[in-house]
PDB file of N, H, CA, C and O in Angstrom:
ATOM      1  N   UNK A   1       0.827  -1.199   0.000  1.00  0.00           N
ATOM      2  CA  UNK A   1       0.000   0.000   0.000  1.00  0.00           C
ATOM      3  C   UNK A   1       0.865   1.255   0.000  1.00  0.00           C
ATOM      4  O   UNK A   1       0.603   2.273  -0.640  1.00  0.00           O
ATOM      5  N   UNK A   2       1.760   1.101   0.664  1.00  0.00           N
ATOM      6  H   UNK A   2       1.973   0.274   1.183  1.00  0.00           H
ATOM      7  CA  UNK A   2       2.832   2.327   0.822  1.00  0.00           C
ATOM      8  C   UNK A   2       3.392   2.483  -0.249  1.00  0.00           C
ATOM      9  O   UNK A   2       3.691   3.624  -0.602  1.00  0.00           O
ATOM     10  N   UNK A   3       3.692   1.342  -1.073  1.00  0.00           N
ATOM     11  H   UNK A   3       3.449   0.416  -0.786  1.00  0.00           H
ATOM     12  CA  UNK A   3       4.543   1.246  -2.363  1.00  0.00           C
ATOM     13  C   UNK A   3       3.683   2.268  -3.529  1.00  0.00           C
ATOM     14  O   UNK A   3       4.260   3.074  -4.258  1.00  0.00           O
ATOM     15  N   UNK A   4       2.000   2.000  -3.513  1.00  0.00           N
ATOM     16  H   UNK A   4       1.531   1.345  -2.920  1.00  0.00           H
ATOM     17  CA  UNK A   4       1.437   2.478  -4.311  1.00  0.00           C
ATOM     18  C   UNK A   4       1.189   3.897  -4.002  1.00  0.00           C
ATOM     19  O   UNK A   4       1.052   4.645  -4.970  1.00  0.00           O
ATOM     20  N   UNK A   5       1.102   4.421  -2.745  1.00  0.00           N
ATOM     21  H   UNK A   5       1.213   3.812  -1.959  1.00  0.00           H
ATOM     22  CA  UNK A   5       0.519   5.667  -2.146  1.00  0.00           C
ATOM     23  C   UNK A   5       2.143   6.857  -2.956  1.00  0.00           C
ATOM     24  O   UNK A   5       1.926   7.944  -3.492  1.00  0.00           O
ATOM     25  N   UNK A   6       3.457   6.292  -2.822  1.00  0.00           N
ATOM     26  H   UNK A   6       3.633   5.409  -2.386  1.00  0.00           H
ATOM     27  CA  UNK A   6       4.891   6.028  -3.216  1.00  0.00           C
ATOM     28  C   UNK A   6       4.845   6.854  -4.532  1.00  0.00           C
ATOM     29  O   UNK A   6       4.962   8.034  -4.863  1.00  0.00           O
ATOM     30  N   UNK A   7       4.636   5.751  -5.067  1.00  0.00           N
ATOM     31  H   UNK A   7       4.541   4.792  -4.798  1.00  0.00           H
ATOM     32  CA  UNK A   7       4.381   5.721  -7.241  1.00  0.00           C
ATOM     33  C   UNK A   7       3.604   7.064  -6.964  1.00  0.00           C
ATOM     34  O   UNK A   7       4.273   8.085  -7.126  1.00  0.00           O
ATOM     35  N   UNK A   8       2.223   7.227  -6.551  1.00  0.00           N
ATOM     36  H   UNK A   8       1.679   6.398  -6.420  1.00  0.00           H
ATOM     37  CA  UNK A   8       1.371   8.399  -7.173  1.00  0.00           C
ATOM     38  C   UNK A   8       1.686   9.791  -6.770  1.00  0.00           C
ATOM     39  O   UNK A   8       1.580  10.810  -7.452  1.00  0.00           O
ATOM     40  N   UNK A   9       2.210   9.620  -5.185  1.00  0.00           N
ATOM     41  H   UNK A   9       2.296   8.791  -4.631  1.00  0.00           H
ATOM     42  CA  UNK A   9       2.986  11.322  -5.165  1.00  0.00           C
ATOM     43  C   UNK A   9       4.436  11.528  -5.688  1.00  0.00           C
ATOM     44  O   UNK A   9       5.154  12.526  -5.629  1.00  0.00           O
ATOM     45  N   UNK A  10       4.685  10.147  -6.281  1.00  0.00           N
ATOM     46  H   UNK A  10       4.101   9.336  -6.329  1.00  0.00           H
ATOM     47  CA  UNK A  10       6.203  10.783  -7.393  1.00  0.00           C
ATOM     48  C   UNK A  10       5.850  11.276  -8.826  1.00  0.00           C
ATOM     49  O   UNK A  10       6.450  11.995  -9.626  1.00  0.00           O
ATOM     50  N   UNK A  11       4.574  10.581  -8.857  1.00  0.00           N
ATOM     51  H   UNK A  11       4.087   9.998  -8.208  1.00  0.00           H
ATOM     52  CA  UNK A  11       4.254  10.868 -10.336  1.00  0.00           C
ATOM     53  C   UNK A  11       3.614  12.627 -10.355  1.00  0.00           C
ATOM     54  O   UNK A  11       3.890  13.417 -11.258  1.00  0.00           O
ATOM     55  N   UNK A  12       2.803  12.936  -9.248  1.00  0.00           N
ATOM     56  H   UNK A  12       2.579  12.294  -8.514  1.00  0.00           H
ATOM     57  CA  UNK A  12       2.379  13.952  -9.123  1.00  0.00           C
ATOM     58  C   UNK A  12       3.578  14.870  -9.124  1.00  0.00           C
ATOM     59  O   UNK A  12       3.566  15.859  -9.856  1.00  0.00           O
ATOM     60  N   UNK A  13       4.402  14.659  -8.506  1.00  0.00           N
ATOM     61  H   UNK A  13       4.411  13.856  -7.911  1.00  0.00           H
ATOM     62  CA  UNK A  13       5.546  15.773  -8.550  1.00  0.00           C
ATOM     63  C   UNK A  13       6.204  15.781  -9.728  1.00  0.00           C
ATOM     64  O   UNK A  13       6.649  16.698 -10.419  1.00  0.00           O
ATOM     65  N   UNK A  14       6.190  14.382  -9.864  1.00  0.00           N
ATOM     66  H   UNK A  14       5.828  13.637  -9.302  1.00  0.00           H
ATOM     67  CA  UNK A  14       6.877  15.464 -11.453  1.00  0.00           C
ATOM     68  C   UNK A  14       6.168  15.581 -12.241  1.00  0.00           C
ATOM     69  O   UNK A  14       6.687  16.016 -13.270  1.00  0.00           O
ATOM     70  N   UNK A  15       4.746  15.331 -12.323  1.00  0.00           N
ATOM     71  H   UNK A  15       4.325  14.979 -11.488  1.00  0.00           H
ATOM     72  CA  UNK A  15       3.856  15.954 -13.377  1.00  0.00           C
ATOM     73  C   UNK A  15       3.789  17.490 -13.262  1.00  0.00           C
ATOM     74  O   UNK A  15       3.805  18.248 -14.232  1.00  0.00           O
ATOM     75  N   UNK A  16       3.689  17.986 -11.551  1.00  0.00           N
ATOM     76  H   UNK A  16       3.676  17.370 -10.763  1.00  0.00           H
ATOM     77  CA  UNK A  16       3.733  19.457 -11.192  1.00  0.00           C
ATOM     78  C   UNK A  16       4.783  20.317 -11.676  1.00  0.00           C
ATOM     79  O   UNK A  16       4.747  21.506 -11.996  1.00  0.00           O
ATOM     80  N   UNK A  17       6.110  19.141 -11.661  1.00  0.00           N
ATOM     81  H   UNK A  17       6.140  18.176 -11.401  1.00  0.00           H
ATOM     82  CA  UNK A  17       7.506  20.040 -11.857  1.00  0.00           C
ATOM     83  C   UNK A  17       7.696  20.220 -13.559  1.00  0.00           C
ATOM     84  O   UNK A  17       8.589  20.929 -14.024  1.00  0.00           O
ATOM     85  N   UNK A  18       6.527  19.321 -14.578  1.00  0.00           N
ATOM     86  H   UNK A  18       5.801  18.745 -14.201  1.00  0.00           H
ATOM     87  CA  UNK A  18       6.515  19.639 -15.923  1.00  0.00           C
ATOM     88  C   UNK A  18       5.824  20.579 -16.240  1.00  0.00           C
ATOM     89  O   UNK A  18       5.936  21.294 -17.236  1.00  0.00           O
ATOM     90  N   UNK A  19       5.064  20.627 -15.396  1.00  0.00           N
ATOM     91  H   UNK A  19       4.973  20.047 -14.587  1.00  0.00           H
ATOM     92  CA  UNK A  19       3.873  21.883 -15.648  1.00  0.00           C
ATOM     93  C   UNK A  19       4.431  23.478 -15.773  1.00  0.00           C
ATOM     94  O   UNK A  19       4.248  24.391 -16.578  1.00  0.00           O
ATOM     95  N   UNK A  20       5.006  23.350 -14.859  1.00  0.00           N
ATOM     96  H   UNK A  20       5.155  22.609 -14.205  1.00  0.00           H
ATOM     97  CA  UNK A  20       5.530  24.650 -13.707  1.00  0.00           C
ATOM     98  C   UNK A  20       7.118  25.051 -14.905  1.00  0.00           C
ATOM     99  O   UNK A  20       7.524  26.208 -15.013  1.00  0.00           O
ATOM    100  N   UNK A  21       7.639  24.127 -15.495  1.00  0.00           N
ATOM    101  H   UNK A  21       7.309  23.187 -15.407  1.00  0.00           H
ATOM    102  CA  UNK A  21       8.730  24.045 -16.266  1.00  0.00           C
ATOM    103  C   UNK A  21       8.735  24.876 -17.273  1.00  0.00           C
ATOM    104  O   UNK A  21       9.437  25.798 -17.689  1.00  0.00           O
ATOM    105  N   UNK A  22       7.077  23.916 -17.774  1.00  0.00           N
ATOM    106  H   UNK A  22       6.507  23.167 -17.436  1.00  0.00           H
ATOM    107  CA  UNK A  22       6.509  24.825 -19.546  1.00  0.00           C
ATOM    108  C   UNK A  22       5.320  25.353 -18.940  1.00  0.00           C
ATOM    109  O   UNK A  22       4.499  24.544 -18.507  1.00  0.00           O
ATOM    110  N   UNK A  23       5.085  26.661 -18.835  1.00  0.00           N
ATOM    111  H   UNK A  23       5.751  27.319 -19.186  1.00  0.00           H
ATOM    112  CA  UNK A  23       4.049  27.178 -18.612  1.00  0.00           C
ATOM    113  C   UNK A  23       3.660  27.479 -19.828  1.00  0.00           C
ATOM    114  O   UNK A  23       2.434  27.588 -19.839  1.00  0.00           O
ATOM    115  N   UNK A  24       4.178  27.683 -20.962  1.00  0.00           N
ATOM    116  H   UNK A  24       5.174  27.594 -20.954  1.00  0.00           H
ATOM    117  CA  UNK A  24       3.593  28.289 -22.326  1.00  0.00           C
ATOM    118  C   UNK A  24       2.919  27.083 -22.525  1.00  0.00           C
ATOM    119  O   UNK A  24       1.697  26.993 -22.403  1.00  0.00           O
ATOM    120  N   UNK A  25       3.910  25.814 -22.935  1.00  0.00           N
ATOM    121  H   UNK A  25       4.903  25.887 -23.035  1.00  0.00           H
ATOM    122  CA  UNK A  25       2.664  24.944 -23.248  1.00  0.00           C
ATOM    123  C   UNK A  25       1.282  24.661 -22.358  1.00  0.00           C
ATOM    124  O   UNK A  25       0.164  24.353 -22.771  1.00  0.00           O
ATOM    125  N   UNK A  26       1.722  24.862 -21.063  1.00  0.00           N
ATOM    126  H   UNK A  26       2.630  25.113 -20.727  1.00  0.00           H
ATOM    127  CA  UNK A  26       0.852  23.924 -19.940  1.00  0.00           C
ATOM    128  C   UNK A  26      -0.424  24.940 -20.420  1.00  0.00           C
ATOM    129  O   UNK A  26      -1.421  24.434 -20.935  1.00  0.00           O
ATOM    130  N   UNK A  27      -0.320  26.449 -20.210  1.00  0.00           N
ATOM    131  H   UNK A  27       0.490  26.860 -19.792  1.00  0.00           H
ATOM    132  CA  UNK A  27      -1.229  27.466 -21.141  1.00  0.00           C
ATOM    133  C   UNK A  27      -1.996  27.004 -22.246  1.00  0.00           C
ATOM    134  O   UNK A  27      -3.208  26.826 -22.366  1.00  0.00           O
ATOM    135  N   UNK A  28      -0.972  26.833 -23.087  1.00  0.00           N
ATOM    136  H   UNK A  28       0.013  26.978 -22.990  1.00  0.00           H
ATOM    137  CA  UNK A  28      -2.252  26.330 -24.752  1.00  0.00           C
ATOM    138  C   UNK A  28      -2.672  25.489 -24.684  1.00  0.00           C
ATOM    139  O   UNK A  28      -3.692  25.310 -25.348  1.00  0.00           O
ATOM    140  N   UNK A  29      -2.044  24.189 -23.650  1.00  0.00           N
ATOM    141  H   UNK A  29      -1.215  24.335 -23.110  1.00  0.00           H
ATOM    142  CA  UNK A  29      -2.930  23.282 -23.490  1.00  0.00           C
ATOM    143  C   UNK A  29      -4.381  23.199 -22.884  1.00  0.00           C
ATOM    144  O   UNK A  29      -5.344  22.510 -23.220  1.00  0.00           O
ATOM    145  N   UNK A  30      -4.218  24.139 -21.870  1.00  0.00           N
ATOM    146  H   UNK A  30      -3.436  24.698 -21.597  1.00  0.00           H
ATOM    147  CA  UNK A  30      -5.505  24.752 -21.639  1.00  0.00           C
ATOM    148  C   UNK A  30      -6.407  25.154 -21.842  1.00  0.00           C
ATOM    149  O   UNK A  30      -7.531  24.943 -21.386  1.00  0.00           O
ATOM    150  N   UNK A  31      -5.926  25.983 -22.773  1.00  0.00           N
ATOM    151  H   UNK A  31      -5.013  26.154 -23.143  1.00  0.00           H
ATOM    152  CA  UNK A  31      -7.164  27.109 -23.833  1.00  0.00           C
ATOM    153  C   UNK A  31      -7.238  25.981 -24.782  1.00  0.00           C
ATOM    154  O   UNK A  31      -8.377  26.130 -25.226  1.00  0.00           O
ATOM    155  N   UNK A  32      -6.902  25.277 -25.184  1.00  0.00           N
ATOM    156  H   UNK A  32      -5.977  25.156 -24.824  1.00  0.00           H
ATOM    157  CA  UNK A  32      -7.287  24.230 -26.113  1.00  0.00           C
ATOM    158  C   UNK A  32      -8.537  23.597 -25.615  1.00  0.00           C
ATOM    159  O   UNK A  32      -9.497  23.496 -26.379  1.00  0.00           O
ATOM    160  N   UNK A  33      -8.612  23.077 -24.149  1.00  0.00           N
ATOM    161  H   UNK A  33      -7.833  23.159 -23.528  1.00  0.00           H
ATOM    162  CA  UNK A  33      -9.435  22.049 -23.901  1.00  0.00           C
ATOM    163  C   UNK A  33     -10.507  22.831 -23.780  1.00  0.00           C
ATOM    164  O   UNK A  33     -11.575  22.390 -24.203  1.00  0.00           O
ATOM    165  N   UNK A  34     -10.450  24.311 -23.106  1.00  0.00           N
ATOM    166  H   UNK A  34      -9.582  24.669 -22.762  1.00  0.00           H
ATOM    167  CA  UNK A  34     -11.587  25.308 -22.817  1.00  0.00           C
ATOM    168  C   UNK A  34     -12.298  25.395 -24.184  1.00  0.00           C
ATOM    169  O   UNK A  34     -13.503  25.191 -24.329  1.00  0.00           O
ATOM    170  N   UNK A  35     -11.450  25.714 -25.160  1.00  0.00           N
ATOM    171  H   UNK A  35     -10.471  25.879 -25.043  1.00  0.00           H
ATOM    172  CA  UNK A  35     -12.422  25.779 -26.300  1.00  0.00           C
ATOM    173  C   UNK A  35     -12.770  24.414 -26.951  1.00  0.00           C
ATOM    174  O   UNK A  35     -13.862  24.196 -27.476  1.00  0.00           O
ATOM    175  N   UNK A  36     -11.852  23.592 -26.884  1.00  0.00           N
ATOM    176  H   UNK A  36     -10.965  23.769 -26.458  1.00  0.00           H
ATOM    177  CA  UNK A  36     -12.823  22.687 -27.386  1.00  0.00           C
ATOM    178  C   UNK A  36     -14.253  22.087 -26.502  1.00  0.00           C
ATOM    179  O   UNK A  36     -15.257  21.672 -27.081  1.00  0.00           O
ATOM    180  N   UNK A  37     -14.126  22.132 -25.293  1.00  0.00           N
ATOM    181  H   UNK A  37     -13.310  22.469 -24.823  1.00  0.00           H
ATOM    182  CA  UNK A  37     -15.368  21.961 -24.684  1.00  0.00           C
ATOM    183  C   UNK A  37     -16.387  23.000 -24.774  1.00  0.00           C
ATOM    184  O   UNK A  37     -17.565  22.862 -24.446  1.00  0.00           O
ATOM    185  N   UNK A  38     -15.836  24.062 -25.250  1.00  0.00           N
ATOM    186  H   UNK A  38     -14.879  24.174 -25.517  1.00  0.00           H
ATOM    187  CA  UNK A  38     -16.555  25.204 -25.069  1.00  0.00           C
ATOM    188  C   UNK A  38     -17.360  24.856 -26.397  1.00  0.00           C
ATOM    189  O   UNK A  38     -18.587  24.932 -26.343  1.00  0.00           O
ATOM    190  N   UNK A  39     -16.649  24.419 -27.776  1.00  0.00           N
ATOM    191  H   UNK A  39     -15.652  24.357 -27.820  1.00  0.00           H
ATOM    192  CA  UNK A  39     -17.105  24.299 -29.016  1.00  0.00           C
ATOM    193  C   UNK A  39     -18.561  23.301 -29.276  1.00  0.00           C
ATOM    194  O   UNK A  39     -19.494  23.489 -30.057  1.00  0.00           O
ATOM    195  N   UNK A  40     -18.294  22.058 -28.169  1.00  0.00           N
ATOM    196  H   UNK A  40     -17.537  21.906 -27.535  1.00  0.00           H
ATOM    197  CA  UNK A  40     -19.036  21.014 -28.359  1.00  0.00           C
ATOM    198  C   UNK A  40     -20.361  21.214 -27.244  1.00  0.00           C
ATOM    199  O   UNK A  40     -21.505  20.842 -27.504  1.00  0.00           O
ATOM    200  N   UNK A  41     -20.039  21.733 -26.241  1.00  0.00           N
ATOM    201  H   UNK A  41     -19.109  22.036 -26.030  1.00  0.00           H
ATOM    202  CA  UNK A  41     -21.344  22.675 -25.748  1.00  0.00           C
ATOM    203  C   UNK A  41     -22.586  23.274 -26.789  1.00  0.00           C
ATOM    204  O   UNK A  41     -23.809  23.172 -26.886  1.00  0.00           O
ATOM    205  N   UNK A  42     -21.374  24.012 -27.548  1.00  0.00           N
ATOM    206  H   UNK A  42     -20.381  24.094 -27.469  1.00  0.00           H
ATOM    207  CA  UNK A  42     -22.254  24.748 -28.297  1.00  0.00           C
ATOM    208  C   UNK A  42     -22.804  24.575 -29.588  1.00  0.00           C
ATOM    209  O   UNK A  42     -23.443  25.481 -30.124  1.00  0.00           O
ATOM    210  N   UNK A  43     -22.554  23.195 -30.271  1.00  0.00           N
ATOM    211  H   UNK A  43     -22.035  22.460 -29.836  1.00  0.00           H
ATOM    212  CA  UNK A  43     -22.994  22.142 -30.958  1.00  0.00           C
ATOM    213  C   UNK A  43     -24.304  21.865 -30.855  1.00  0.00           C
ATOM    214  O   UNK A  43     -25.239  22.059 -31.631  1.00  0.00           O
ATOM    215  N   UNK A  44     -24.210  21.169 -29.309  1.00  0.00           N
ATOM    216  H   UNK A  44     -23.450  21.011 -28.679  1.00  0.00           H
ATOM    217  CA  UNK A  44     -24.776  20.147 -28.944  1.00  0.00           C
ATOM    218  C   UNK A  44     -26.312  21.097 -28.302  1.00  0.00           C
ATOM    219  O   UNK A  44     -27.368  20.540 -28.004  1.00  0.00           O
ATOM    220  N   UNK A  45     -26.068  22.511 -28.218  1.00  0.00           N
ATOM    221  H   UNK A  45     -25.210  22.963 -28.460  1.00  0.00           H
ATOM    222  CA  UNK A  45     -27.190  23.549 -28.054  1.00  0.00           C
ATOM    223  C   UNK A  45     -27.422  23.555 -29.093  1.00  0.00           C
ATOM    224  O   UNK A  45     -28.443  22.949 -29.419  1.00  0.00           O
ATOM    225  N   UNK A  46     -26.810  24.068 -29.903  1.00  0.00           N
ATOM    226  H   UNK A  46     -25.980  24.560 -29.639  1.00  0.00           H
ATOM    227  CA  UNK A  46     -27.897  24.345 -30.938  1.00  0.00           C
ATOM    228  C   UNK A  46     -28.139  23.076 -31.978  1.00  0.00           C
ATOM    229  O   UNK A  46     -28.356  23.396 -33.147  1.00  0.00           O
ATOM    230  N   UNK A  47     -28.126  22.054 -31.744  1.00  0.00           N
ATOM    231  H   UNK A  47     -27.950  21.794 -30.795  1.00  0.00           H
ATOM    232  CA  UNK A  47     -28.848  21.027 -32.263  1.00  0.00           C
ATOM    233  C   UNK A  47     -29.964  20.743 -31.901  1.00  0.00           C
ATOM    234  O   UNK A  47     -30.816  20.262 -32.649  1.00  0.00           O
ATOM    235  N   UNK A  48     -30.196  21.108 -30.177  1.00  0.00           N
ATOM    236  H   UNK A  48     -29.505  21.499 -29.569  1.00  0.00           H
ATOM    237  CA  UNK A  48     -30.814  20.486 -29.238  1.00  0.00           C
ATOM    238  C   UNK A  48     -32.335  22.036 -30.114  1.00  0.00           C
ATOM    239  O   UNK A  48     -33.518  22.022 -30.455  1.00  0.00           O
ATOM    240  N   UNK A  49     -31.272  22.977 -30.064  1.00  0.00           N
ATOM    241  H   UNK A  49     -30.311  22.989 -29.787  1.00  0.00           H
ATOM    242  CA  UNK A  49     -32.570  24.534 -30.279  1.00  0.00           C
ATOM    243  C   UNK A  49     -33.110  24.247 -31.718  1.00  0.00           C
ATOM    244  O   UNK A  49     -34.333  24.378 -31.779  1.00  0.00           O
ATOM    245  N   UNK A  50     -32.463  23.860 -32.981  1.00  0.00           N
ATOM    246  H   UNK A  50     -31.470  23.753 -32.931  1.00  0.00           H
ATOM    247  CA  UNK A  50     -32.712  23.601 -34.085  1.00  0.00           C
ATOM    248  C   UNK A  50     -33.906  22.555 -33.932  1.00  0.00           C
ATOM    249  O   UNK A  50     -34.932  22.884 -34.528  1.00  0.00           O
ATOM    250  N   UNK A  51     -33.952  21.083 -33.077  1.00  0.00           N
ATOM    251  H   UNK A  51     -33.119  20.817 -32.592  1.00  0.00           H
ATOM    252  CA  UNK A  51     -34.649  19.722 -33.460  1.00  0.00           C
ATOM    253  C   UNK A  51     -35.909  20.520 -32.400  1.00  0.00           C
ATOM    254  O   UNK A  51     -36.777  19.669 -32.208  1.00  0.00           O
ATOM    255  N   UNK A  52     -36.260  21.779 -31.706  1.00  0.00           N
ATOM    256  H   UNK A  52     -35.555  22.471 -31.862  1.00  0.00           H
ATOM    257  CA  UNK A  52     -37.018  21.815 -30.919  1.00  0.00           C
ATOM    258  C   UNK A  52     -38.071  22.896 -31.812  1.00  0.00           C
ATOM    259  O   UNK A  52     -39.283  22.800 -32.003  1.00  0.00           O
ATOM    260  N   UNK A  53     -37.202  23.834 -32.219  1.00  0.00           N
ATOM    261  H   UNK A  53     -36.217  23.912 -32.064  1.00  0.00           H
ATOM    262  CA  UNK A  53     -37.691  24.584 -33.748  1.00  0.00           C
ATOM    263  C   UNK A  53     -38.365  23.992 -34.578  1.00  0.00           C
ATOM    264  O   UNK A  53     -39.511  24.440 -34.629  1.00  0.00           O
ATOM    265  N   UNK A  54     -38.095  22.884 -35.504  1.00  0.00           N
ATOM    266  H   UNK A  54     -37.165  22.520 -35.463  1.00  0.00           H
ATOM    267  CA  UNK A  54     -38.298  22.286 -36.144  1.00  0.00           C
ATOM    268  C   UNK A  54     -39.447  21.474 -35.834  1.00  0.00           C
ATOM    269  O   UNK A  54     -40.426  21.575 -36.574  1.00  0.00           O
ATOM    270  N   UNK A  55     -39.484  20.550 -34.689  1.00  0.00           N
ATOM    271  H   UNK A  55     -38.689  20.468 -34.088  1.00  0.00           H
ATOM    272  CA  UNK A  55     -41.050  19.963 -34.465  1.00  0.00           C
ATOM    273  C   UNK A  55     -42.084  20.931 -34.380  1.00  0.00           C
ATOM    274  O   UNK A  55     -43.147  20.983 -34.999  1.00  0.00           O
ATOM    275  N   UNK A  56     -41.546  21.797 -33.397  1.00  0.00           N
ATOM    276  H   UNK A  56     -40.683  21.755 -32.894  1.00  0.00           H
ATOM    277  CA  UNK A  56     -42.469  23.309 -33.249  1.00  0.00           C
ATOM    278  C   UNK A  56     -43.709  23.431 -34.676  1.00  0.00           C
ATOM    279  O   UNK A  56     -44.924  23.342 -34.849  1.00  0.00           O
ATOM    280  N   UNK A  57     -42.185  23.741 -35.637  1.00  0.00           N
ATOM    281  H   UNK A  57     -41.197  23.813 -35.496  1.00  0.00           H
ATOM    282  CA  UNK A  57     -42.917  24.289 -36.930  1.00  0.00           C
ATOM    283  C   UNK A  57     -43.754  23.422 -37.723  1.00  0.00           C
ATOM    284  O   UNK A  57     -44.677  23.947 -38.345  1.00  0.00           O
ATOM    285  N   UNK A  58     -43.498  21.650 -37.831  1.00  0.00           N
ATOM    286  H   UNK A  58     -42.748  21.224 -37.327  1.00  0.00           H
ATOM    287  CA  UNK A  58     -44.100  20.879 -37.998  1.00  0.00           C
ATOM    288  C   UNK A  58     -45.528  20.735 -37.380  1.00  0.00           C
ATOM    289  O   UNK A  58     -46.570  20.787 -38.033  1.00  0.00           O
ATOM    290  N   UNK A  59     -45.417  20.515 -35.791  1.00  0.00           N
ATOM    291  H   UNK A  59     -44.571  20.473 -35.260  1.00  0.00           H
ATOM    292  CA  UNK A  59     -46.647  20.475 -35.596  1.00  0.00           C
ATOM    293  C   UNK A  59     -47.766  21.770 -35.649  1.00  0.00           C
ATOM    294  O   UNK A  59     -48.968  21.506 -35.668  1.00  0.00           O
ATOM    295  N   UNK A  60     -47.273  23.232 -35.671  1.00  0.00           N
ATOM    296  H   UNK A  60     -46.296  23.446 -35.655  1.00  0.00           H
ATOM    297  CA  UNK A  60     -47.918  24.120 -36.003  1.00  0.00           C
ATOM    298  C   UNK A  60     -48.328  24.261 -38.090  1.00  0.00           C
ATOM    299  O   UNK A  60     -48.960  25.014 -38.831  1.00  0.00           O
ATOM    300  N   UNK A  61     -47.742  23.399 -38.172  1.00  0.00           N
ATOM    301  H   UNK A  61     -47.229  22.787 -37.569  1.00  0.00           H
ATOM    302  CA  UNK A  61     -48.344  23.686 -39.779  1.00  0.00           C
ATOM    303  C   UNK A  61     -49.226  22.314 -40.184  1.00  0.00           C
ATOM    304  O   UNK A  61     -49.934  22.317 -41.191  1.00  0.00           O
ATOM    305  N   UNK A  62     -49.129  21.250 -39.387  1.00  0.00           N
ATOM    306  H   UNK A  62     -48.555  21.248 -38.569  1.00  0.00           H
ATOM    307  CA  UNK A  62     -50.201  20.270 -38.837  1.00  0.00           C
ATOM    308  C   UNK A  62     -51.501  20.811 -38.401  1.00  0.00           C
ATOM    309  O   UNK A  62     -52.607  20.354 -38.692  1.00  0.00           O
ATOM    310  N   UNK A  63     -51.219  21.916 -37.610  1.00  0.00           N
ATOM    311  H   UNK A  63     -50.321  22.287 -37.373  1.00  0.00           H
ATOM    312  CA  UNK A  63     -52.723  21.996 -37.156  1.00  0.00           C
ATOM    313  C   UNK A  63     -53.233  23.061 -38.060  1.00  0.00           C
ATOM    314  O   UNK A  63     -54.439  23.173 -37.842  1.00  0.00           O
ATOM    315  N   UNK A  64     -52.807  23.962 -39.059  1.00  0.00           N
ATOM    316  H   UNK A  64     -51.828  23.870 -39.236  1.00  0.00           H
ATOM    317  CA  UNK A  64     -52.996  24.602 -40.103  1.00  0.00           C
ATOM    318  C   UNK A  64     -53.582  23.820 -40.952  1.00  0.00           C
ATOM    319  O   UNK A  64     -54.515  24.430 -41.475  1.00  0.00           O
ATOM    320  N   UNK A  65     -53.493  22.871 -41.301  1.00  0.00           N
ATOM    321  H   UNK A  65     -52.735  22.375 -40.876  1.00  0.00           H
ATOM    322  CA  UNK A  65     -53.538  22.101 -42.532  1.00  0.00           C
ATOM    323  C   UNK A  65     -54.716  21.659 -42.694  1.00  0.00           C
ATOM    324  O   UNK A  65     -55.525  21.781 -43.614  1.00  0.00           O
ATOM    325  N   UNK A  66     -54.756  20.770 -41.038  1.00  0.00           N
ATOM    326  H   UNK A  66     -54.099  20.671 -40.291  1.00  0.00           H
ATOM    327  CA  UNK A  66     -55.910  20.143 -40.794  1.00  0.00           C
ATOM    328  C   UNK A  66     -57.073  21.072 -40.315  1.00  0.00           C
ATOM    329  O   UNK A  66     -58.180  20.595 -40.063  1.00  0.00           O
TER     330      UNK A  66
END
């Protein structure tokens, strides 16, 4: 157990001490993930606003019809 507790705060430190090393990259890596999550958010809205539009207009030209 000690062995494993061991491994994960060595790995943490030097994951911290890569970070802290390259801040430029550790940066774009960042804004990368922000926008790409930010991108697929906003996909996934307006698919969601488009398919809600769309029945909308369907069933309002349904009851026109009929």
């Amino acid at each position: 157990m000690k062995a494993i507790l061991s491994f994960y705060s060595d790995a943490l430190k030097i994951a911290l001490q890569s970070i802290f090393a390259h801040k430029l990259r550790a940066f774009l890596t960042l804004i990368g993930i922000i926008i790409g999550v930010a991108s697929v958010v906003t996909v996934g809205a307006s698919i969601s606003g488009l398919n809600t539009y769309v029945i909308e207009r369907i069933s309002f030209s349904a009851v026109i019809t009929s």
